[in-house]
C-alpha positions in Angstrom: 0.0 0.0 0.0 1.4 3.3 -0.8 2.0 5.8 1.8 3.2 9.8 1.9 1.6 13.4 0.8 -0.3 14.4 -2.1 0.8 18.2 -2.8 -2.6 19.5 -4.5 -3.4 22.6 -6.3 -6.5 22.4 -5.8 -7.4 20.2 -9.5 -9.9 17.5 -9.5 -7.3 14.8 -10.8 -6.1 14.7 -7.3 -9.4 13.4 -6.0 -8.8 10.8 -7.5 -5.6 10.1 -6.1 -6.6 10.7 -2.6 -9.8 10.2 -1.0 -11.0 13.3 0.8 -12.8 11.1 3.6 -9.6 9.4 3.9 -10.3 6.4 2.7 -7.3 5.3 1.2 -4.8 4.5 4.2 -1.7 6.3 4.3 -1.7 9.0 1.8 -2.6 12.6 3.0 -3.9 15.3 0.9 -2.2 18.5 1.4 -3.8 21.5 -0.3 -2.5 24.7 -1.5 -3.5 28.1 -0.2 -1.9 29.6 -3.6 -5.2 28.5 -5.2 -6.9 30.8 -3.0 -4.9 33.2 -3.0 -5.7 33.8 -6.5 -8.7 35.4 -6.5 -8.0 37.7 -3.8 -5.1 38.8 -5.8 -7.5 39.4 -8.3 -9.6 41.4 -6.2 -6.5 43.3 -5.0 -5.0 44.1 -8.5 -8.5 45.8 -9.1 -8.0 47.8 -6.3 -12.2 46.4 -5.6 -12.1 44.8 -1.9 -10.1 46.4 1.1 -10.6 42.9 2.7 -9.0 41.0 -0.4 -5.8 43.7 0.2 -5.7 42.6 3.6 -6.4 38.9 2.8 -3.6 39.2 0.2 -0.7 40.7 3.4 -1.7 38.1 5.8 -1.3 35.2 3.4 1.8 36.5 2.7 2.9 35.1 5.6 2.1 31.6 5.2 4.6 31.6 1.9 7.7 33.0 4.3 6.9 30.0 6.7 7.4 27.3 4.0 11.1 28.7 3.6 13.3 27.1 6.3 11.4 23.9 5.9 12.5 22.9 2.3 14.5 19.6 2.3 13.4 18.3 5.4 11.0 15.3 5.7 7.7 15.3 4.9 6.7 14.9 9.0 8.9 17.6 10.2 8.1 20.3 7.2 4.2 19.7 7.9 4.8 19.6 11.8 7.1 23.0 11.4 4.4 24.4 9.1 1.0 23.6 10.8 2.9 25.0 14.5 3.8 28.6 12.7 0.3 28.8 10.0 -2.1 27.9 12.8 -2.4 31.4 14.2 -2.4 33.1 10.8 -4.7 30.5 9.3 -7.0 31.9 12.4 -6.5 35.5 11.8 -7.3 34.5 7.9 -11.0 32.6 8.9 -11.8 35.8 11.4 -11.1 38.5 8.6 
């Protein structure tokens, strides 16, 4: 049985590769804030939404964390990166 992470972007291929009710032992989905990011850049660019410019700042954040966590194992870069995103993810789902 395989095992490990499934880096998505948010596409519907990877649905297939990973059950979202966890169904398939040992194979986590991971997904990626850049997707929604996206359209609050969008938003931002068009200078239309004061809370998609302060959506856009506080994300920024989550990017600098994944730095000083490339090249180590999977377990230690997702243990490293959920301890420093949980309070901005927080701030992110008040705003």
């Amino acid at each position: 049985m395989p095992s490990g992470g499934v880096h998505s972007t948010g596409y519907a291929a990877y649905h297939k590769l990973v059950r979202s009710d966890r169904g398939n032992d040992g194979i986590t989905l991971a997904g990626c804030w850049l997707q929604s990011r996206r359209r609050f850049y969008e938003l931002h660019v068009a200078e239309s939404s004061k809370v998609a410019i302060e959506t856009v700042e506080r994300m920024v954040k989550l990017w600098q964390i994944g730095r000083p966590c490339a090249g180590k194992a999977l377990d230690a870069r997702v243990a490293a990166r959920q301890e420093a995103s949980a309070a901005i993810v927080t701030d992110l789902f008040a705003l």
